[in-house]
C-alpha positions as CSV (number, residue, x, y, z in Angstrom):
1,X,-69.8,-44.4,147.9
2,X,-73.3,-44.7,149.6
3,X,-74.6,-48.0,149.9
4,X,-77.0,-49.4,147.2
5,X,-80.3,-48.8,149.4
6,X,-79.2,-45.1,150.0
7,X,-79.3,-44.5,145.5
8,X,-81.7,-47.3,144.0
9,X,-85.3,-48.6,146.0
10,X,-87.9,-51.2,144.7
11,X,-91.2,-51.3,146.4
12,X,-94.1,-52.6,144.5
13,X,-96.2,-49.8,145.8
14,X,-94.0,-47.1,144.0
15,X,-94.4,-47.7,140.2
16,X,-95.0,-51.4,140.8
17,X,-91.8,-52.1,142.5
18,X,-89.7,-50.6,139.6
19,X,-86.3,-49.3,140.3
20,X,-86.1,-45.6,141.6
21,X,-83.8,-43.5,143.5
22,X,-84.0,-43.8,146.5
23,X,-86.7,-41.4,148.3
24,X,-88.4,-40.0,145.1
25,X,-90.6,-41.8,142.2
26,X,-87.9,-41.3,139.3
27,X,-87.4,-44.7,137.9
28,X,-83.7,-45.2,137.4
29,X,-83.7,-46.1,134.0
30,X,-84.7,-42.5,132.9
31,X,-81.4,-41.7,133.6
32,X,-79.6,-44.7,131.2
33,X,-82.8,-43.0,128.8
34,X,-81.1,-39.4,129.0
35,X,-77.8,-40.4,128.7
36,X,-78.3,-43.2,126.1
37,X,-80.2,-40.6,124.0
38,X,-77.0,-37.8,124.6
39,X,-78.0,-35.8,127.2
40,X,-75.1,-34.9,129.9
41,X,-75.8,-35.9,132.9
42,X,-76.6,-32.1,133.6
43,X,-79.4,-32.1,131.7
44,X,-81.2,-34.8,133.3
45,X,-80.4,-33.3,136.7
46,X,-82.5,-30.2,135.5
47,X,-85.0,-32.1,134.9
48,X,-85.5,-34.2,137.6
49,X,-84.5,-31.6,140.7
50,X,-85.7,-34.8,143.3
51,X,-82.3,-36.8,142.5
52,X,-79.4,-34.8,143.8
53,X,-76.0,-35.1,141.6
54,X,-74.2,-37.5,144.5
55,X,-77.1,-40.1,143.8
56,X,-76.8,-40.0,140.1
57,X,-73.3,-40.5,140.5
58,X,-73.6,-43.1,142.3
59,X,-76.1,-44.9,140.6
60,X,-73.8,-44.8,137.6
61,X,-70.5,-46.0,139.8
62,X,-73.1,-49.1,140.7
63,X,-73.8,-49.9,136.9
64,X,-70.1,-49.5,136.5
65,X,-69.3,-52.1,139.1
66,X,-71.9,-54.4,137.9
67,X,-70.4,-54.0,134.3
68,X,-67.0,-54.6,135.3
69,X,-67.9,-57.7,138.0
70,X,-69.8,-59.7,134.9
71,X,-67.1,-58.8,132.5
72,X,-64.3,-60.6,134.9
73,X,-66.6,-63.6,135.9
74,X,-66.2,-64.7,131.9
């Protein structure tokens, strides 16, 4: 899995300093958006061509992880 720097970036001088994908201006969360609202993950891929499939994937194995490491630390 890439690193976390190679799928999610924050700089305040790209949508002040929200999270994106690393080397476009699509904020992370519209992805949680799509999918919370049932859309496949194929769906938001159309629509945002910038973020290829192997970052979204990986942005999602991250949130797993994150999920999972809080959930154990209880």
């Amino acid at each position: 899995m890439p690193a976390q720097n190679e799928v999610i970036s924050s700089d305040p001088e790209i949508l002040a300093g929200e999270p994106v994908f690393a080397g476009t201006r699509v904020p992370l969360k519209n992805l949680f958006d799509y999918l919370e609202a049932g859309d496949s993950l194929e769906v938001f891929l159309d629509e945002f061509p910038d973020v290829p499939r192997h970052q979204a994937v990986a942005a999602l194995e991250l949130a797993r992880e994150a999920v999972t490491a809080s959930a154990n630390t209880r």
